[in-house]
N, C-alpha and C positions, 0 to 999 in steps of 0.2 A: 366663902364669898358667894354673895348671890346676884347672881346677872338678872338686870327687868329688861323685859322684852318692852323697849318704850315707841311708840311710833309718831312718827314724825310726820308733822304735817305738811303740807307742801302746798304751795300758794294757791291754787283752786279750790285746799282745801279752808285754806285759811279765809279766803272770799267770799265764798258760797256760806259759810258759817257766819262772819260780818253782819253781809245783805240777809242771812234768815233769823238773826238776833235782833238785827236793825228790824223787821218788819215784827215779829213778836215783840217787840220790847212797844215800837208805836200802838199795833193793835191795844195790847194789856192795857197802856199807860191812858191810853181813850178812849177807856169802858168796854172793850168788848168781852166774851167769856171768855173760861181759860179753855172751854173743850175746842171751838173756835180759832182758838189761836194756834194750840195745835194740829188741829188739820189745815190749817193755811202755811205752816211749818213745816209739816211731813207733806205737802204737795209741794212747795218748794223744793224743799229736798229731793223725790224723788224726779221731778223735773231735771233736776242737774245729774241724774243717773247716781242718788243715791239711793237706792230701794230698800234700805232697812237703818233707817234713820229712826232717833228714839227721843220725845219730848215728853217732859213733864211740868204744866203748870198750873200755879197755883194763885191768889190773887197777887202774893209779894213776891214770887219768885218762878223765872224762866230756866230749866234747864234742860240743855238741848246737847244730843251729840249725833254726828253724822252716819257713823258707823262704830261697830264694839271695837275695833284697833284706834280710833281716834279718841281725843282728851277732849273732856265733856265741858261746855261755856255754860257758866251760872252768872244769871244776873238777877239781883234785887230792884225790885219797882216800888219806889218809893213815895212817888204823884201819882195822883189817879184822876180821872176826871168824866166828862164826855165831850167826846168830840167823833161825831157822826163823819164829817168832813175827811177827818184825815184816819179812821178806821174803812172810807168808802175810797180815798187815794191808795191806800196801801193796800187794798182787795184789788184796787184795778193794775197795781205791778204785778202782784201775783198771778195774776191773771193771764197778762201780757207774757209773763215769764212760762209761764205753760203754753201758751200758743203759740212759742218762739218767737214773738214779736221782738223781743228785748234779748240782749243777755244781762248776763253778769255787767 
């Protein structure tokens, strides 16, 4: 019998992952780049005291995990477009979120 070591998420961790899917999923889906997306993802991240957070995207696909004991979110993009507008609103939470302005 083989035991998985499975980890469980727990609601901050489950939030913080939400709001930094939510935000990479607007950036991708409004034309921005995916290297882009990712550092606006792993400063998220590490803003909420995750400091070794791992992203990989591509133009059709976000996947992001918080840390190696946590379960990795994949999401497919399947609109694309440009929209300056709300690629420049979702840099300014980002933002906001590193200066402590905001939380979760």
């Amino acid at each position: 019998m083989t035991i998985y070591n499975q980890a469980i998420e727990s609601y901050d961790e489950k939030m913080a992952k939400d709001v930094i899917m939510l935000a990479g999923r607007i950036l991708l889906e409004s034309g921005a780049e995916g290297s882009r997306v990712e550092d606006t993802m792993t400063r998220m991240a590490f803003t909420l005291g995750y400091k070794e957070s791992n992203s990989f995207v591509t133009n059709t696909v976000i996947n992001f995990m918080l840390h190696n004991e946590s379960y990795p979110r994949i999401f497919r993009i399947k609109t694309r477009d440009t929209n300056l507008l709300r690629i420049s609103r979702t840099n300014g939470v980002s933002r906001r979120l590193s200066l402590g302005d905001i939380s979760l």
